[in-house]
C-alpha positions, -999 to 999 in steps of 0.1 A, spaced: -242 -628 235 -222 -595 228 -227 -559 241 -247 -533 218 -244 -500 231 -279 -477 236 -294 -464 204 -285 -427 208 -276 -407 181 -253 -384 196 -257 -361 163 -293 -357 164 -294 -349 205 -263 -323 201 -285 -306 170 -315 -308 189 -303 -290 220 -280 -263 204 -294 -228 214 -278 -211 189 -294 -236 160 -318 -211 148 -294 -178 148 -284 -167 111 -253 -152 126 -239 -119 116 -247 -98 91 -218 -91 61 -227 -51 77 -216 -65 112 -188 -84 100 -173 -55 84 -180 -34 112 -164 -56 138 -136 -58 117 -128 -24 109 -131 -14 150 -105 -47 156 -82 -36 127 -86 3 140 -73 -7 175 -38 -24 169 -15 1 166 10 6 141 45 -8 147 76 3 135 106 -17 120 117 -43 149 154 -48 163 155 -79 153 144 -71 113 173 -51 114 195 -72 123 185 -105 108 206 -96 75 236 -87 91 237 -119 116 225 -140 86 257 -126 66 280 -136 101 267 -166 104 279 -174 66 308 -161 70 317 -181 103 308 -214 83 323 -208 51 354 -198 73 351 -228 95 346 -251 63 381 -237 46 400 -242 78 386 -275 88 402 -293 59 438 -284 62 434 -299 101 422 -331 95 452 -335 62 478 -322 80 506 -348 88 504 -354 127 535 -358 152 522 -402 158 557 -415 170 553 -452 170 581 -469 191 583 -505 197 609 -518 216 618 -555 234 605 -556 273 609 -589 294 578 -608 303 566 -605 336 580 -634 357 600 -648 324 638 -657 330 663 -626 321 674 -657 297 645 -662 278 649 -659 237 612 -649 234 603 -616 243 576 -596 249 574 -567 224 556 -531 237 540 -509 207 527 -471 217 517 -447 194 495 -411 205 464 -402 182 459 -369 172 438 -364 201 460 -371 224 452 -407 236 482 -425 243 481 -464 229 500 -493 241 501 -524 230 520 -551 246 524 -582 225 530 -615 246 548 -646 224 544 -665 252 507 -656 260 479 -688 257 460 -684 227 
């Protein structure tokens, strides 16, 4: 057994209780009339701040990219101070003796980051 809804038709009942169903509306005569008095009442307004100025922020804007874009290249190419130095440390808790030393590697990005790598012969792999 499956649900069937009531047999409205919500169309018909709207159309059949609009009050205004009958009304022609407004004339063309009104229409124009209403829309003369609206047009009549805004006032008139003069060139805005912000039309004057959109050209010459438009032109700064430009010029700040196109500057930005010619200067950003010659950053990221430039050769950058990385000073790589790797020298022999002992391994923690090996004999002074030991033939097999740990190495230390440390380099800076051009950020700044400071990277150190410690490489461990004797370390499990």
């Amino acid at each position: 057994m499956s649900f069937k809804p009531p047999d409205n038709d919500l169309n018909r009942i709207l159309h059949e209780a609009d009050p205004l169903a009958q009304d022609p509306g407004l004339t063309t005569t009104d229409r124009t009339e209403m829309r003369r008095t609206i047009l009549a009442r805004i006032p008139e307004r003069s060139p805005s701040r912000w039309r004057l100025l959109s050209p010459a922020l438009s032109f700064a804007f430009l010029l700040a990219v196109a500057l930005g874009l010619a200067w950003w290249p010659s950053t990221v190419d430039s050769p950058t101070t990385n000073t790589l130095t790797s020298s022999p440390t002992s391994a923690p808790g090996s004999a002074a003796g030991n033939a097999l030393e740990s190495r230390k590697i440390q380099f800076e990005t051009p950020g700044g980051t400071l990277v150190v790598w410690v490489l461990d012969p004797n370390f499990p792999s």
